[in-house]
Rosetta silent file (secondary structure, phi, psi, omega in degrees, C-alpha in Angstrom):
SEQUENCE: XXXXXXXXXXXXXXXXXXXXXXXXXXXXXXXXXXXXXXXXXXXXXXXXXXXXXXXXXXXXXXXXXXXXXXXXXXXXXXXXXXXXXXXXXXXXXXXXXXXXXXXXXXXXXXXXXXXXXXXXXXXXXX
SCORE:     score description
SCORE:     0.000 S_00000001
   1 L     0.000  136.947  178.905  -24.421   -6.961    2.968 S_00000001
   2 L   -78.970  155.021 -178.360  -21.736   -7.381   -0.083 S_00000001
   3 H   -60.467  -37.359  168.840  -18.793   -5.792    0.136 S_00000001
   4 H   -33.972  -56.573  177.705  -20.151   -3.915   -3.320 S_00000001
   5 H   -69.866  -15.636  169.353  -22.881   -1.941   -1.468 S_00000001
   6 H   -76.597  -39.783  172.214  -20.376   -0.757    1.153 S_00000001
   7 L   -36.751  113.373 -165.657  -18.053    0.891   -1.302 S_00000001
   8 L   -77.196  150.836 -160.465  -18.715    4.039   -2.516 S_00000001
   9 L   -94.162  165.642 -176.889  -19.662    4.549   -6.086 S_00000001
  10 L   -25.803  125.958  150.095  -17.839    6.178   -8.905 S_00000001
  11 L   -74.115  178.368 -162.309  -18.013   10.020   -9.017 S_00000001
  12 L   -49.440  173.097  158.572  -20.436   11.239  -11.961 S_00000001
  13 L  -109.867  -12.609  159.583  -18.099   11.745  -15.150 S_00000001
  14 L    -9.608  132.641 -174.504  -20.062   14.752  -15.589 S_00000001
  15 E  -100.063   79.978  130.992  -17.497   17.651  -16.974 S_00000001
  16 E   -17.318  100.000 -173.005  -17.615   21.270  -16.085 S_00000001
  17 E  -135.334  159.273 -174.780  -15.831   23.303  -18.040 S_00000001
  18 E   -91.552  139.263 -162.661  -15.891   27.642  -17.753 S_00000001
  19 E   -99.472  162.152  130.088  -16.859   28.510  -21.040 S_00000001
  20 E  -135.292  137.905  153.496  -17.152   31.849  -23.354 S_00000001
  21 L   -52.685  167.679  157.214  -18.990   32.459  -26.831 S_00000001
  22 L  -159.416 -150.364  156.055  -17.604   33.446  -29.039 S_00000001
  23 L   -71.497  -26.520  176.058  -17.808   33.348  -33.295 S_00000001
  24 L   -93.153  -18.093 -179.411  -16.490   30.122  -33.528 S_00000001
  25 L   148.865 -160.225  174.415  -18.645   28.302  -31.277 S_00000001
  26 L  -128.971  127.436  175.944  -18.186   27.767  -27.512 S_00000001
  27 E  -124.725 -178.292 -163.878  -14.507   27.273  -26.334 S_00000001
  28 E   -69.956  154.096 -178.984  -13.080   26.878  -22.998 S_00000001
  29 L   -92.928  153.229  178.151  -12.408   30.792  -21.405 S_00000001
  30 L   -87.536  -25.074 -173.912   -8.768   31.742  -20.267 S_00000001
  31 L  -135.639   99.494  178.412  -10.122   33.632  -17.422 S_00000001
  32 L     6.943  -59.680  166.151  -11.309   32.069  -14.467 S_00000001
  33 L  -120.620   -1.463  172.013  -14.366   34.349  -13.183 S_00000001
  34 L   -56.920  -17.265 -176.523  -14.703   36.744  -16.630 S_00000001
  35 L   -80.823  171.143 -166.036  -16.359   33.480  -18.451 S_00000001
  36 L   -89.419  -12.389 -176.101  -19.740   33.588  -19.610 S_00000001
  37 E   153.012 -169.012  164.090  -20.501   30.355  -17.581 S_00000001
  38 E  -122.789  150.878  152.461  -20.318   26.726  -17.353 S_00000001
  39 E   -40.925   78.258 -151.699  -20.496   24.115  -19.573 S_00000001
  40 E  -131.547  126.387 -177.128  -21.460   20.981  -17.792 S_00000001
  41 E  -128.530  151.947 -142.501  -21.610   17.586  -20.035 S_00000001
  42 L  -129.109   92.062  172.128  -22.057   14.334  -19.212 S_00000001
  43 L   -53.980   13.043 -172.551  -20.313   11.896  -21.489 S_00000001
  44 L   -82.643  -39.397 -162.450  -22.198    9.071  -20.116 S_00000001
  45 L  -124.906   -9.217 -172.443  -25.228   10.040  -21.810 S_00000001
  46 L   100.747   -9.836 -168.080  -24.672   13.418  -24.313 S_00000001
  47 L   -61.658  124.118  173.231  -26.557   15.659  -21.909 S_00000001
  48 E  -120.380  147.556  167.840  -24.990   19.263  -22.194 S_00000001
  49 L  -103.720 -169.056  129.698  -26.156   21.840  -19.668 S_00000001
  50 L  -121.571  124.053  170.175  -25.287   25.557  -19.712 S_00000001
  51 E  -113.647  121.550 -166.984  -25.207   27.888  -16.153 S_00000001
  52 E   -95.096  135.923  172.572  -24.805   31.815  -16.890 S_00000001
  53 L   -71.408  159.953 -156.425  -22.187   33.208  -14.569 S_00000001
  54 L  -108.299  -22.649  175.251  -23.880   34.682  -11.912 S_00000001
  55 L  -163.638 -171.579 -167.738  -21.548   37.783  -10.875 S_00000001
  56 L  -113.302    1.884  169.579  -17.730   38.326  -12.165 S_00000001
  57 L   -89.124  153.962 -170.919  -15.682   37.432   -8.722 S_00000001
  58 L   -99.659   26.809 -171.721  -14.175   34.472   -8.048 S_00000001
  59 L  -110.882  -55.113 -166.405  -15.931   33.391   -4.887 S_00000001
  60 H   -61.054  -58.817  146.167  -19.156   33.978   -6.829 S_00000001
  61 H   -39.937  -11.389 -178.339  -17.487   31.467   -9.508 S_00000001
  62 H  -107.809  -91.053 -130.590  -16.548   28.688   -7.103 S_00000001
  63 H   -43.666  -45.402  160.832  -19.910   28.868   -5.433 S_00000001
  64 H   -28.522  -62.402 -171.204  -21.564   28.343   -9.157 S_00000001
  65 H   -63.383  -43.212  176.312  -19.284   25.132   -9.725 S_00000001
  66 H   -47.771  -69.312 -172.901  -19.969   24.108   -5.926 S_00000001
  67 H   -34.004  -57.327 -152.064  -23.926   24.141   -7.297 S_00000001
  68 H   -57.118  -40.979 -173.767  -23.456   22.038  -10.290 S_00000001
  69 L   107.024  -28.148 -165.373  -22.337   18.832   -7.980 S_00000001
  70 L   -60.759 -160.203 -167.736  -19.671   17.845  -10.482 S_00000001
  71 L  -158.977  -10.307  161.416  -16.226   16.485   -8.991 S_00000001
  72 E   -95.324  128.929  163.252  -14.504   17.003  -12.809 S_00000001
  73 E  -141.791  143.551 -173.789  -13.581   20.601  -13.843 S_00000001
  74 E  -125.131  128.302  178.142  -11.671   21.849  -16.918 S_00000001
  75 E  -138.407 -164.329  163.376  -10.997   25.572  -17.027 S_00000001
  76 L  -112.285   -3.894  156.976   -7.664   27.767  -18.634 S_00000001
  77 L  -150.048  140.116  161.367   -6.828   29.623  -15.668 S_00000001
  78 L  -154.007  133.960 -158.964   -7.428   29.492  -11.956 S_00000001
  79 L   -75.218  161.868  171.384   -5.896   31.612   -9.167 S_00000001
  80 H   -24.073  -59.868 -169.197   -4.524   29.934   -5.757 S_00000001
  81 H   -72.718  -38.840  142.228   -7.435   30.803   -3.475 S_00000001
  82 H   -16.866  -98.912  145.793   -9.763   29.465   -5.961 S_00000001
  83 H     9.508  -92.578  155.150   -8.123   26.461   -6.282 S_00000001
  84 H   -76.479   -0.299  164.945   -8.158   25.430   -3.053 S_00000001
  85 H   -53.802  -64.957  179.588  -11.242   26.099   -2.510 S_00000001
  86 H   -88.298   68.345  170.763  -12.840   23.837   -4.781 S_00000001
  87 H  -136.565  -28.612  174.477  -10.146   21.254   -4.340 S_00000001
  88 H   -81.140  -21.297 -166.670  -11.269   21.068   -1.139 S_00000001
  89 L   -90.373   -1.872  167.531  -14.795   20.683   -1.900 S_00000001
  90 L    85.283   26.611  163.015  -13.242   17.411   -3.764 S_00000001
  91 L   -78.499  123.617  169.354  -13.099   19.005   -7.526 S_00000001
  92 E   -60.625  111.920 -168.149  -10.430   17.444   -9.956 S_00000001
  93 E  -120.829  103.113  171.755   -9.431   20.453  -11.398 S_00000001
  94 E  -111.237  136.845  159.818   -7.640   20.270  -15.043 S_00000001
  95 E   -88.812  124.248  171.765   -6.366   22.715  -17.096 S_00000001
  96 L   -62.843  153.084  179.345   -7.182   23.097  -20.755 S_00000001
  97 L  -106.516  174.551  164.213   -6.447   24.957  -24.373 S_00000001
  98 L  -116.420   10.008  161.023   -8.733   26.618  -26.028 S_00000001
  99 L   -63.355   -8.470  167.456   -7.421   25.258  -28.996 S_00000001
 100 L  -118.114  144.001 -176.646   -9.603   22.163  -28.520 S_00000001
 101 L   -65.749  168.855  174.148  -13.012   21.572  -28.794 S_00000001
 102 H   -43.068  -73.745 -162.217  -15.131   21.088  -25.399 S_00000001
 103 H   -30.382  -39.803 -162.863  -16.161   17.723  -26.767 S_00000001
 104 H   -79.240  -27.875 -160.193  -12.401   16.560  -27.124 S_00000001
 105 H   -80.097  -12.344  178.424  -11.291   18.205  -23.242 S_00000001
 106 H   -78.271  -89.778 -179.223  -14.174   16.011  -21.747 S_00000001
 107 H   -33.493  -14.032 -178.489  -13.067   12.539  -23.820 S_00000001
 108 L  -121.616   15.675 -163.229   -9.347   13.501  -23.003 S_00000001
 109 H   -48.314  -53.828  179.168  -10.044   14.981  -18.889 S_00000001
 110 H   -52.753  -37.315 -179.195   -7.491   12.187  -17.566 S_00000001
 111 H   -92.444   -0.003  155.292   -4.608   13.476  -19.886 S_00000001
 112 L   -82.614  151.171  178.373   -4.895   17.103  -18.786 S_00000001
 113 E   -48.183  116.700   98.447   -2.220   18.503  -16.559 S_00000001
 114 E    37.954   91.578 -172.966   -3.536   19.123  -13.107 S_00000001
 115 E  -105.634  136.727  172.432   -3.885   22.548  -11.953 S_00000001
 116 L  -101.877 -172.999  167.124   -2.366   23.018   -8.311 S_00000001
 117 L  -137.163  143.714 -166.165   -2.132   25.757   -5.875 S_00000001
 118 L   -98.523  162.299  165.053    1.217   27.360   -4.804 S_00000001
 119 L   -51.059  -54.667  171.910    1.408   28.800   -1.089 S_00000001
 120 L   -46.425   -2.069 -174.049    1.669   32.237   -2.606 S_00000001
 121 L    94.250  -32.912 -171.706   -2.230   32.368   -4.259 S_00000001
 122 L   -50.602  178.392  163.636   -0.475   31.126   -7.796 S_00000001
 123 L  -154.017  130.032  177.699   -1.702   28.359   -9.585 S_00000001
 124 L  -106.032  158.354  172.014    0.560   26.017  -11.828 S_00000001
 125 E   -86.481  157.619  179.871    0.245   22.853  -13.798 S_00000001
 126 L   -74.513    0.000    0.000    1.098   19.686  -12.341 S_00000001
């Protein structure tokens, strides 16, 4: 067997990001479980998906993201408990404006900040 088949492959580049409508279009949401869903695009191929949040808590919001499979997520806020949760579950977690389009926060994922979790429940940029 090559060493190539033992290695484990790439995750997906597949995006998440928590979304809301709005008038202008759909930009990333500021608030965490309050978004209308996620966004989940795959810049390998153009595929965009949409997932309607499913209840307004932020357990019920992890669990969502946990479905999708992705291992990238871009959102504008997420609290401590959150955080680690799906950090643990081996999510990238970046934080975003919503001054940019989706399209650009996918093509730019590596040059967002890092969102961490403090001891306290906060959550900060790296």
């Amino acid at each position: 067997m090559s060493h190539s088949a033992l290695s484990r492959p790439e995750p997906s580049a597949r995006t998440a990001l928590l979304v809301t409508h709005s008038h202008e279009g759909t930009v990333l949401c500021p608030f965490f479980s309050k978004c209308d869903g996620l966004l989940i695009i795959d810049p390998d191929n153009g595929s965009r998906e949409f997932r309607a949040r499913e209840d307004d808590t932020p357990d019920a919001m992890c669990d969502l993201i946990l479905k999708t499979g992705v291992h990238r997520l871009v959102l504008g806020f997420i609290g401590g408990p959150a955080a680690q949760k799906l950090r643990a579950a081996g999510i990238d977690i970046r934080l975003g404006s919503g001054a940019l389009a989706v399209d650009e926060l996918v093509i730019g994922f590596d040059d967002l900040p890092a969102a961490w979790a403090h001891p306290d429940g906060a959550c900060a940029d790296q």
